[in-house]
Phi, psi and omega in degrees: 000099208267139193261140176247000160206185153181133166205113147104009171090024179246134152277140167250129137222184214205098192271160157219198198033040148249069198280341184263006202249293216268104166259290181279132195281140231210158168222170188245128194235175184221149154203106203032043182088014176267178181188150184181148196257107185268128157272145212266354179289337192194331150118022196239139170314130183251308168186161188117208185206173192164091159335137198285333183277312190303342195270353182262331172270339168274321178288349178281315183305270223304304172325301196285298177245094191280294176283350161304330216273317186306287155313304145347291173321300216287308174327324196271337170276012198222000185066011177279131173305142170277151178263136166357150169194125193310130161315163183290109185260000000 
């Protein structure tokens, strides 16, 4: 689960070579012990818990960049490492 951002004391990732996991498109977020399954389609909790400010600076981040994170998926469903993608500034 390769980390593909991290600004503001949030990490963003991403599994891949889990092809039976990944349906719906989805990012993984961390924060101070939080943890949480993001949709990159609408920016709303899938599971977990994810403090409201910090979950408004991921959903701003999700916004700015939709289509790298979509590209990303599709790499992570081919079972491809997803590449970087610049923090929220």
């Amino acid at each position: 689960m390769p980390t593909i951002s991290m600004f503001y004391g949030i990490i963003v990732y991403i599994f891949y070579e889990d092809n039976l996991r990944h349906n719906l498109p989805h990012i993984h977020v961390r924060y101070q012990g939080n943890k949480a399954a993001i949709s990159i389609e609408d920016g709303l909790i899938l599971a977990g818990k994810f403090p409201p400010k910090q979950l408004k600076l991921v959903q701003a981040w999700i916004e700015i960049h939709h289509d790298e994170l979509m590209a990303n998926w599709e790499l992570a469903v081919n079972g491809e490492e997803p590449f970087r993608i610049s923090p929220l500034q």
